[in-house]
N, C-alpha and C positions, 0 to 999 in steps of 0.2 A: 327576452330569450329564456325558455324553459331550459331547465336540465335536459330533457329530451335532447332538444334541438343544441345543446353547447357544445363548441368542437371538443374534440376531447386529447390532450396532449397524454399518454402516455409514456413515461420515463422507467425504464426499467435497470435498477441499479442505482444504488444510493453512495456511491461512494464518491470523491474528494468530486469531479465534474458534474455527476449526477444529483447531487444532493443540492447542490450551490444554482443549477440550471433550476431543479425543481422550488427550492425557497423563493428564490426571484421571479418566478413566471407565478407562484401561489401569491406572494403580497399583489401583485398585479392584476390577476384577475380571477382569484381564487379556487375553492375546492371543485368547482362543477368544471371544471375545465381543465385542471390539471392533477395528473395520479403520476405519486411513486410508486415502484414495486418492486422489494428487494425480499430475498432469503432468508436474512437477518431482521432483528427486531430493533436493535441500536446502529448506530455508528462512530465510527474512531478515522480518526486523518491515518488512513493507511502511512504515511512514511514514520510514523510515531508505533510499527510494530515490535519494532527490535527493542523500544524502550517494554514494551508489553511482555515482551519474552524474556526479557532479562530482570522482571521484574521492578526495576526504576519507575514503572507507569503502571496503575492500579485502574485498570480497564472500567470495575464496576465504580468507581467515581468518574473517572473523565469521558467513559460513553456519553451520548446522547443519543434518547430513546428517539424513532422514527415514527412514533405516537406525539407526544410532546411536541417534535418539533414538526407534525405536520397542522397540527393547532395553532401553533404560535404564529406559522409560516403561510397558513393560508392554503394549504394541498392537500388533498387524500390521500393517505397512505394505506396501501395494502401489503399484507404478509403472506409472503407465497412465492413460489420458485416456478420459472416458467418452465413446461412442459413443449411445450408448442408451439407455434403462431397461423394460422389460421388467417395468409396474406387476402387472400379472394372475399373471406369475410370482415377482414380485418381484426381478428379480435384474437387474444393470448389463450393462453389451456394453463391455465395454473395448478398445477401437483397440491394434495391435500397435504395440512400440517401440519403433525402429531409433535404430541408434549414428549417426554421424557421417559414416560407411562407408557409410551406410547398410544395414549387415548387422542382422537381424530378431535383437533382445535377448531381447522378450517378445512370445511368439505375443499373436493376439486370444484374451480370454477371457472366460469369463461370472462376474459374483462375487453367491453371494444374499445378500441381506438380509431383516432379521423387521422393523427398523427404519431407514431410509435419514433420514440429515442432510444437506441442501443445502447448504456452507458455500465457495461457487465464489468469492465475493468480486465485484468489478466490475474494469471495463474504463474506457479515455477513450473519451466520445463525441462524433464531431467533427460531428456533427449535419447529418453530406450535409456539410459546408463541400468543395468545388472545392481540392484539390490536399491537403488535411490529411493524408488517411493515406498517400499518394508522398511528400510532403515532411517532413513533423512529424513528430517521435518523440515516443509518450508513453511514459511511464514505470510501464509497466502490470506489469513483470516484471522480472526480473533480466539478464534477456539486454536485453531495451530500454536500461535503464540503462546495459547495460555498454557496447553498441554508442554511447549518446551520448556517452560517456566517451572511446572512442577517436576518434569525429568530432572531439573538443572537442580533444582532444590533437593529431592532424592539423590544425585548422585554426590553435592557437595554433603552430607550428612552421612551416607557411606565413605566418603573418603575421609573425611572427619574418623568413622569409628574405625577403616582400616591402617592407617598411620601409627595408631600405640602397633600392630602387628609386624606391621610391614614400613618400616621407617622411610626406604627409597618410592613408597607408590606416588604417583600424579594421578591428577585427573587430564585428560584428554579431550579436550574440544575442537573438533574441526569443521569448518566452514568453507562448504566450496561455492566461489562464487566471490571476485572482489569489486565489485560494485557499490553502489551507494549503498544498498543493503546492506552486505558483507562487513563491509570499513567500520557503517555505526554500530553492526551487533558487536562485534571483536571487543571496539572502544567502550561500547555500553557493558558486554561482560565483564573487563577490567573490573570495573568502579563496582558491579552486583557484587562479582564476588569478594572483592576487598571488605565491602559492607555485612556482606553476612557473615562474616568473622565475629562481627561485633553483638550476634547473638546464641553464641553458644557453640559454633565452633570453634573451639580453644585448640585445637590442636594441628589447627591446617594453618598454614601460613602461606599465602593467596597467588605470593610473589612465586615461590619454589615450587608449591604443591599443582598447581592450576596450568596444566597448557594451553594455548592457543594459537590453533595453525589455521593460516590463512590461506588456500588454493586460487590461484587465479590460471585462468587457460591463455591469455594474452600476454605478453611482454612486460607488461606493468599494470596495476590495479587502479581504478578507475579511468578505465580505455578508453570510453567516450569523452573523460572532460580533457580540458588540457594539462601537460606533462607536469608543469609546476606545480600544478592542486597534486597531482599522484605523487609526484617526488615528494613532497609534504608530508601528505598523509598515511606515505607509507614508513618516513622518519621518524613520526608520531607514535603511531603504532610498535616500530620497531623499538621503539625508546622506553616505551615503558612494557615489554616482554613477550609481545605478539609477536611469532615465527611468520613471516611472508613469502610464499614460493608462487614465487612466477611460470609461465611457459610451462605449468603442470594442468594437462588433463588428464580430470576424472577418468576412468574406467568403468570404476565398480566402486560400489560401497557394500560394507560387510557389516556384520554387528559391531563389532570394535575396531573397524579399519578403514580407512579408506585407500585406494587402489590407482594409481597411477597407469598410462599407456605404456611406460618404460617399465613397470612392476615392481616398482618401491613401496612401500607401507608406510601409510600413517596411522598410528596409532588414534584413535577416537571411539570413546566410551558415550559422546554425544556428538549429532553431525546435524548440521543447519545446511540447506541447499536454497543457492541464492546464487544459480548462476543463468539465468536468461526463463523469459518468458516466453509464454501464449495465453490469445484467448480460448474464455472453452469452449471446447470438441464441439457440444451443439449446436454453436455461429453455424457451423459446417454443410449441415444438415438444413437453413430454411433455403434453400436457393438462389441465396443473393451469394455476388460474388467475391471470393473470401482469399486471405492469401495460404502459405506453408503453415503458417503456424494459426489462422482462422482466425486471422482478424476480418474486419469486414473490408472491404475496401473502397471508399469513399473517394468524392471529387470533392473540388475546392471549395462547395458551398456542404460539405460533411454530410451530403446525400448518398447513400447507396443505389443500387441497382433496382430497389424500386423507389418510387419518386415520394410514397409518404412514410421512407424511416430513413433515419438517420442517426449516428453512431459518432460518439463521441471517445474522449480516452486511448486508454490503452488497447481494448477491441476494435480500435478501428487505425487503419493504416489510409492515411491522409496525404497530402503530397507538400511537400516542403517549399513553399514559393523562393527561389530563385537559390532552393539545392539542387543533387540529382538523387536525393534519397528523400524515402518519407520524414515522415515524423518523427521525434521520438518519444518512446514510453514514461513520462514525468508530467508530475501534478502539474508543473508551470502549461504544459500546455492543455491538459483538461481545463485546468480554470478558464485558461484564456476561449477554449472553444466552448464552454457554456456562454460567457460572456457575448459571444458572438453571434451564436444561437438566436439571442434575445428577441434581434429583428425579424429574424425571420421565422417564429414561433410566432410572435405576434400578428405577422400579415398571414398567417395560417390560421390565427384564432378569431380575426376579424373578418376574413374573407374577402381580403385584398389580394390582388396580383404580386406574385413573390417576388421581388426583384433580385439581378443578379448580384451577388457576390460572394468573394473569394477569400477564405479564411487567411491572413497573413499571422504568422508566428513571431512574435516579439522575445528574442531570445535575452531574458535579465541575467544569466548568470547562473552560475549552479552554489549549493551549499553544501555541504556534508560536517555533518558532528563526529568529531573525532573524541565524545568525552562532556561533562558536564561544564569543564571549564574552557576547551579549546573546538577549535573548529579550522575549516578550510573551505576557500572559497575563492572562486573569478565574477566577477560583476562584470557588467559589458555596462560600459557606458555608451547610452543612449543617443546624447547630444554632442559626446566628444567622437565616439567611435572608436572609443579602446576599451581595451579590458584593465579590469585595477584587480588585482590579487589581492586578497584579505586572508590574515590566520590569526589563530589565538583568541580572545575570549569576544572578542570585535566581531568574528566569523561565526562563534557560537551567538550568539546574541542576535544576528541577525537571522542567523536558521533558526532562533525559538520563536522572532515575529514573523513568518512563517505560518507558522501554526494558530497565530492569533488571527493572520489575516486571512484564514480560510475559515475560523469560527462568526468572524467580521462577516463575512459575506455572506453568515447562514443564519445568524443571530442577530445580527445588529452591535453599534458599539454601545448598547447600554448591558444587553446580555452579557457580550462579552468582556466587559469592564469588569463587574461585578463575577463574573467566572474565574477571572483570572486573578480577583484579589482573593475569593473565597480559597482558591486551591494553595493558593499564596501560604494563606494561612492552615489550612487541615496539614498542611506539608510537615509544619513544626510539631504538629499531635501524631505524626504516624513513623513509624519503621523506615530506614532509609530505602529499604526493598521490602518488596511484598510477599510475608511470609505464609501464608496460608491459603 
């Protein structure tokens, strides 16, 4: 079979489902038959952005380039942001993409597909709130994270030089949004800023000077998992000086406030928005059908409305076998729906009859890091059929292999063996936070 003639999978979106779909179908049957296509040049396990924002995680070490790893991996990678899709011809409209200079890298260009993967991921949705996207950064990207990283650093160095003047100032940090997000950035701030004491600002003391409000618009924070893991982790966090307000919605966010429906004020000098998703706006726009918030929306074999794309992740709204709601928004089930993928990308790429079937969700358990040393967590046991509650360093430990085991599936275990020992050690040559 020529290049000409090779199916062509198309995967557009390189993040935690899309990257792990595209590694796995390139060692298989390589670059002429399978393309990534994402925005970005590198990638990072999105649930590791709060470590990014807060500095604890130094992006230009733990990225991996989507060059590199489409070499190792066996796929074509292209850099470019899709414009279009061009269903009748089958082929994408790729927007041109300029450096920095703004001088033109890659002209616009057209890429075909026999097979198109939706795998775009979501965005924060600030739901119309008055001043969210001027004011709030969410943490939707790596450039998001990094910019709040430098805000946060900026402002602890001002409040460093304002403290000789002004003895009672704080800093203010509010985060609307008490989700997985919310819970590890709060817990990940704690530990940044404690740490960046230790280089040169002498005069802020982390514990007094540093607030941290927590908004959540539900009853209790983390609403999707169960009560135990929140009651936990909202103890946690209470314990060591995170302000937690329940049953407050947003309004408004202001430069230095945030705005409640009752019309209370929070004070905040920095605002993190981390309260619900969508995918983006342009799903909307190719005429497949999409939900409120534009996801795609897909049957049990993760097909869309037209018969050769298919949508993975967080952009696609899936059916929950034997719930009455879809899926939800979390890496555990992008993995699992690449994984799933597998068969039937391959009876697509060999030009077999696709047979049926129905994606089944195997729910493990949820994690959340409360902290470098602690964590919170329910595990579903598989073969017993209970859940087992886990906290404390047992729960962290198992959210950090996590992250190895989505490097595992993109790299392999000798890559990431060796990944893990080298960071191991740069750990001990570097800053506990990233100051620069």
């Amino acid at each position: 079979m020529t290049n000409s003639d090779a199916h062509r999978i198309v995967i557009v979106g390189g993040g935690a489902g899309g990257l792990e779909l595209a590694a796995k179908l390139g060692r298989k049957y390589g670059p002429q038959h399978v393309l990534l296509v994402d925005k970005a040049g590198g990638h990072i396990w999105k649930p590791s952005l709060h470590e990014v924002a807060a500095g604890t995680l130094d992006i230009h070490r733990e990225g991996l380039s989507y060059f590199m790893l489409a070499k190792d991996c066996g796929f074509t990678f292209i850099f470019g942001e899709v414009q279009a899709i061009d269903r009748d011809a089958r082929r994408l409209k790729l927007k041109p993409v300029f450096s920095d200079a703004h001088d033109e890298v890659f002209p616009a260009r057209d890429i075909g597909y026999d097979t198109l993967v939706m795998a775009v991921g979501s965005k924060s949705n600030f739901f119309g709130t008055p001043g969210a996207a001027e004011f709030a950064i969410a943490l939707d990207s790596t450039d998001e994270a990094e910019r709040f990283r430098l805000r946060l650093l900026h402002e602890l160095v001002t409040a460093n030089r304002r403290k000789s003047a002004e003895p009672d100032y704080q800093l203010n940090i509010g985060i609307v949004g008490g989700g997985a997000t919310g819970v590890e950035l709060a817990a990940e701030l704690l530990e940044a800023c404690a740490d960046a004491v230790f280089y040169g600002l002498n005069d802020l003391d982390p514990a007094a000077d540093i607030r941290i409000t927590l908004l959540e618009g539900s009853d209790r924070i983390l609403s999707a998992l169960p009560e135990k893991m929140s009651a936990a982790a909202q103890k946690l966090l209470e314990d060591r000086g995170v302000t937690v307000k329940t049953s407050v919605r947003v309004a408004a966010v202001e430069r230095d406030a945030l705005v409640d429906s009752e019309g209370s004020r929070y004070p905040a000098d920095l605002c993190v928005w981390a309260a619900g998703i969508e995918a983006p706006a342009w799903l909307a726009g190719l005429g497949l059908e999409t939900n409120r918030i534009n996801q795609l929306v897909v049957d049990g074999s993760l097909r869309t409305s037209d018969p050769v794309i298919y949508a993975l992740g967080d952009c696609a709204q899936a059916p929950w076998l034997g719930e009455d709601r879809p899926l939800p928004a979390r890496a555990q089930v992008a993995h699992q729906q690449a994984g799933f993928l597998m068969d039937t990308l391959r009876e697509r790429i060999k030009g077999q009859a696709i047979a049926q079937r129905a994606f089944r969700f195997r729910d493990y358990g949820s994690l959340v890091s409360v902290g470098h040393s602690r964590g919170v967590g329910s595990l579903m046991g598989v073969l017993s059929g209970k859940s087992w509650f886990v906290e404390g360093l047992l729960a962290r430990l198992m959210y950090m292999s996590l992250h190895l085991m989505h490097h595992l599936a993109v790299l392999g275990p000798v890559r990431t063996g060796t990944l893990a020992i080298g960071r191991l050690f740069m750990k001990r040559g570097a800053p506990r936070v990233k100051l620069h």
